[in-house]
C-alpha positions as CSV (number, residue, x, y, z in Angstrom):
1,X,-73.5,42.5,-32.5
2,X,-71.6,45.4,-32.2
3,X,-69.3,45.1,-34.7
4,X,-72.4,44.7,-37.2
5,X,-73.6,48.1,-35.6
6,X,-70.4,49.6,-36.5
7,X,-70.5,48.4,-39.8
8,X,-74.0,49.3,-40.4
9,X,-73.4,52.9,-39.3
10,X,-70.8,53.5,-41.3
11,X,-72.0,52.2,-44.3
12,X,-75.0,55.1,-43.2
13,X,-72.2,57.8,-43.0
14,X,-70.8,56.8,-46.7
15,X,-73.9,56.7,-48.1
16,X,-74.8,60.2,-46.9
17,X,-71.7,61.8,-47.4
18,X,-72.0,60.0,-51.4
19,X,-75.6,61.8,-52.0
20,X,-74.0,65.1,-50.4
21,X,-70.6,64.7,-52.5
22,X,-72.8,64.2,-55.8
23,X,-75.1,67.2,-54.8
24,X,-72.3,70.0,-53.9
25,X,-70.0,68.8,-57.1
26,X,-72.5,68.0,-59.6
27,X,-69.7,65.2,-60.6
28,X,-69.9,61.4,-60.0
29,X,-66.5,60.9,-60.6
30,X,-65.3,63.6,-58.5
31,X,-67.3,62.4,-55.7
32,X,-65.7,58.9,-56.2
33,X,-62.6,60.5,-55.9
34,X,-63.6,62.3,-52.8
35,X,-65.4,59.4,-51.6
36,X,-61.9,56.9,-52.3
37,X,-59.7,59.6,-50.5
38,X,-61.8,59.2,-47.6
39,X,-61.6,55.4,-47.5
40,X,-57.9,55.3,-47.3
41,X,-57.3,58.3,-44.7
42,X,-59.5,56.3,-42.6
43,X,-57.9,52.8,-43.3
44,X,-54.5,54.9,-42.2
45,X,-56.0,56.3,-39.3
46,X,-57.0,53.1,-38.0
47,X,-53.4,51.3,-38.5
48,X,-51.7,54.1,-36.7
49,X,-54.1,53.7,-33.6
50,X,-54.2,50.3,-33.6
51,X,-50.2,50.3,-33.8
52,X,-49.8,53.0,-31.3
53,X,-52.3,50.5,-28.6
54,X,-50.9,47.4,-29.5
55,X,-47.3,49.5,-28.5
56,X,-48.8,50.7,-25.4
57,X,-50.5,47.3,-24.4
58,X,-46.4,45.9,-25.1
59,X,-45.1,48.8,-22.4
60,X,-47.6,48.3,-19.9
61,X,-47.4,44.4,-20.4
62,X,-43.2,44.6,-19.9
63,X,-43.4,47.1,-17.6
64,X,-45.8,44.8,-15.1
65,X,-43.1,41.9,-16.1
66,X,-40.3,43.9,-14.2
């Protein structure tokens, strides 16, 4: 349920920031632009933090083993 939550709000957030994009720039494909840039920064973001908790998860997890 939470997940769908998520999903839902940020489908919200894209749509907004869309209509706001198309208003300040007058430009569709600008905005798609903006709009695709914004996509894969966050699909970046999200790989480096789950990489940088699925490394701490492995230190804690050996560090408990010793």
């Amino acid at each position: 349920m939470k997940l769908q939550r998520y999903i839902l709000i940020e489908i919200i957030m894209m749509a907004v920031a869309t209509a706001g994009l198309i208003w300040l720039t007058d430009s569709y494909l600008m905005s798609l632009g903006i709009v695709i840039l914004l996509v894969v920064v966050e699909h970046v973001l999200v790989s480096k933090l789950e990489e940088r908790q699925e490394r701490k998860e492995e230190e804690e997890s050996n560090e408990t083993t010793d």
